[in-house]
Structures are given as C-alpha cells and as structure tokens.
C-alpha positions in Angstrom: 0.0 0.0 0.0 1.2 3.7 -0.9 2.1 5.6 2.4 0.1 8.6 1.1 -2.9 6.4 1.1 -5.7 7.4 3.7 -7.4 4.3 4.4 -10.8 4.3 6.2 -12.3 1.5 8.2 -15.3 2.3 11.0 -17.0 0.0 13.5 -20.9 -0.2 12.9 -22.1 3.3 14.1 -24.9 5.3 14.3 -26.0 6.7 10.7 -26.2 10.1 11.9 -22.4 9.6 12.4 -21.2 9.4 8.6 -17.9 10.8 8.2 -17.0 13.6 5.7 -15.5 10.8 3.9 -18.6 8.4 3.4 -20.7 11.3 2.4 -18.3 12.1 0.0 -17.9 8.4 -1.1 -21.8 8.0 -1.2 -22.3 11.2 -3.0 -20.1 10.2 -5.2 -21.6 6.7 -6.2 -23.7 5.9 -9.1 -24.9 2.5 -8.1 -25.6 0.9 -4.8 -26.6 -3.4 -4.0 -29.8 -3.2 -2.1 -30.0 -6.7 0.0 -33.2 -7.8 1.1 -34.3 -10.9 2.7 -37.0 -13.1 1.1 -39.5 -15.3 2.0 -37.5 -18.6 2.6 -34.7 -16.6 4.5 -32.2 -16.5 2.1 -30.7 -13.3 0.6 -32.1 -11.1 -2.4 -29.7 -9.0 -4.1 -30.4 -6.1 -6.7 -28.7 -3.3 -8.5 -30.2 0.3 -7.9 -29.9 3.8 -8.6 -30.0 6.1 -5.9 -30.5 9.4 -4.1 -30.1 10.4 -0.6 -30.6 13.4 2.0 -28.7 14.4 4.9 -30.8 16.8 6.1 -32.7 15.3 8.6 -31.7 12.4 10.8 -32.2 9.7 10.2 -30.1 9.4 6.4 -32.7 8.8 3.5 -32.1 6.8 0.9 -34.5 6.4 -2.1 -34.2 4.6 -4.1 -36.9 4.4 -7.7 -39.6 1.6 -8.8 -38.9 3.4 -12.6 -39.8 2.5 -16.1 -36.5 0.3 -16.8 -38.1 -2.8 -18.6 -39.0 -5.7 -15.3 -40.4 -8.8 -15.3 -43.8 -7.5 -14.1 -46.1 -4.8 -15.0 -47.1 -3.9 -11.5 -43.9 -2.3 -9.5 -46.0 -3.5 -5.8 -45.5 -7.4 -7.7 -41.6 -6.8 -7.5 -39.8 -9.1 -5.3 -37.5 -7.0 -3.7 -40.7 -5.0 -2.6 -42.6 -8.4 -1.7 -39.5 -8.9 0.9 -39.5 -5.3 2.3 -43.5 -5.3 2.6 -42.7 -8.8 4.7 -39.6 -7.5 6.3 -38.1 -4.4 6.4 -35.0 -4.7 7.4 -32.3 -4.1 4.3 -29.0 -3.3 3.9 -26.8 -1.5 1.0 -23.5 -1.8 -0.4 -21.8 0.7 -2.6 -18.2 -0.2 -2.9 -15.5 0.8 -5.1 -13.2 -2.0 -7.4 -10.1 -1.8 -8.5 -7.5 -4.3 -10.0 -4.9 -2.0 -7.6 -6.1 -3.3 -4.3 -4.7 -0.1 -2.5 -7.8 1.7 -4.1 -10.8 -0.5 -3.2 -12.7 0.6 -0.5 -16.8 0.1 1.0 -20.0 1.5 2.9 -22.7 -0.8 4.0 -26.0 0.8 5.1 -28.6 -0.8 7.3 -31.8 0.5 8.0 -35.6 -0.1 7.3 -37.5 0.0 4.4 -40.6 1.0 3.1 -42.5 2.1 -0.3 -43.9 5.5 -0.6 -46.5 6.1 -2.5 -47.2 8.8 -5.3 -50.3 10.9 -3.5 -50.6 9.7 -0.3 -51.3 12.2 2.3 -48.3 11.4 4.3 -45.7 11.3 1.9 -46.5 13.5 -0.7 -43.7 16.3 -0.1 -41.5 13.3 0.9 -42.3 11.7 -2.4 -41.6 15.1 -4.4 -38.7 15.9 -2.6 -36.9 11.6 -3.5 -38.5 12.2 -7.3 -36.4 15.8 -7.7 -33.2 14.3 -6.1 -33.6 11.0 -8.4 -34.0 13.4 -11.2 -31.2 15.5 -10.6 -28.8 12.8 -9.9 -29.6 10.4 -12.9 -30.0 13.2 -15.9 -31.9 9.7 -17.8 -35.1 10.0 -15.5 -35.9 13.5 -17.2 -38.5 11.4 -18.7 -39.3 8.5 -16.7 -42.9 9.0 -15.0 -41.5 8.7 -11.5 -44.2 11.5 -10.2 -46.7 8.6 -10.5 -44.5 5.7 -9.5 -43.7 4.4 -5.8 -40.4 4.8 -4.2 -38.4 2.4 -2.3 -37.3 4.8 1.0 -34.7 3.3 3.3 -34.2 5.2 7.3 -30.5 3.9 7.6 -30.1 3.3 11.2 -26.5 1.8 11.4 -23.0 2.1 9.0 -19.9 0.7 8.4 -16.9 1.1 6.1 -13.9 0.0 5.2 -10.6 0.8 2.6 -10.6 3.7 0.5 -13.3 6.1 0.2 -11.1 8.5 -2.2 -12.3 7.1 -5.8 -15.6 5.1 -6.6 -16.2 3.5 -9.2 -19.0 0.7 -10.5 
C-alpha cells in the first residue's frame, strides 16, 4: 500500500455519524446493491440507482420503482418490494473496485425499508422531494414518469466502512 494512502475503516455506528469521507464516497456513487431478505430466508440481491438526504436524521435513501423494462407490470408485484412489505430490514453496499487493491474501499447501510407512495397524504412532499433528487442525480429519468411511481425509502439506522473512500467506481 502507498504511504500517502488514507485508508478508512469504521465500527458499525450510528448513521447520523457518517464521516465527511462516506458522504463524499456515497455522494459520489452511481450504483448501490440493495439486499433484502426473502421469503425462505435467504438473501435477495439487486442493483439500484439512488439518491439520498442528509438533512434530517435519520439518512434517507430512495431509491426508484422506474420504467426500466421488469419482469412485471405492477412495480407492488416486484420481489424486492414483496421482501421489504414482509420485512423491512435491508442493507446497502456501494463499494468501489479496482485491480490496484490499495484503491478498493466500502460502505454498507442498514436500516428499514418501506414504499412510498405517489399521492398519499403522508408522503406526498416526501415523495416530491426523493423524485427531484432521483431526477437530478440520474439526468436519464428526465422522462421516466417517477411523479406517479412508488419509491423504495430506506431510514439507515447503522453504517460501516472500510478501505478507500477516495475514488468510486461501478
């Protein structure tokens, strides 16, 4: 390892205890893994795009139900929101690769998820607030319908990371 190398590890902490680093690191992301746990116990695993606010505690991620071609027609008939519906409890992963080991580095997020809904009382400026982040993060959903699609919203409750958080890449 180069001696001018920062790396990072953390215990499992708090969320609202994120490091400049792993906001950076997270910010800087384009993909996450979102694990979930299905029905028969074992572990579901998906690619997602992402958004996130720091503003209020706990840290929000949101994460779309879009109009990327899927196996069903009905986003509630997903399986990853089947397993969140029956348990809540999720994790995600956005790590960095590289063949130069000295540059790989991770953040797992725990928390709870749950699907909020386009129009419901509750959520509504919630809901706004995930689509405008989704859309300014990802320049391809300028015209995905995701005003009128529900939203996978995780309340991370713990974190941990490890190697280094200085590059990202997918």
């Amino acid at each position: 390892m180069k001696d001018s190398l920062v790396m990072h590890h953390s215990a499992m902490a708090p969320a609202n205890e994120l490091t400049q680093a792993e906001l950076v690191f997270l910010g800087a992301a384009r993909s996450a893994v979102l694990a979930t746990v299905a029905a028969d116990g074992r572990p579901r695993l998906v690619p997602i795009c992402f958004a996130f606010d720091v503003a209020d505690e706990p840290l929000r991620i949101w994460s779309p139900l879009d109009e990327k071609p899927k196996r069903v027609a009905d986003p509630h008939d997903l399986k990853r929101v089947r397993d969140i519906a029956a348990n809540p409890a999720v994790s995600l992963l956005v790590h960095a690769w590289s063949e130069d080991w000295s540059a790989l580095g991770w953040l797992r997020l725990d928390g709870l998820a749950v699907l909020i809904e386009p129009g419901e009382a509750a959520t509504t400026a919630e809901h706004g607030m995930a689509v405008a982040a989704l859309r300014a993060r990802y320049p391809q959903y300028a015209d995905h319908r995701l005003e009128r699609r529900p939203i996978i919203r995780v309340l991370v409750n713990r974190h941990r990371s490890w190697g280094n958080l200085g590059s990202v890449s997918d």
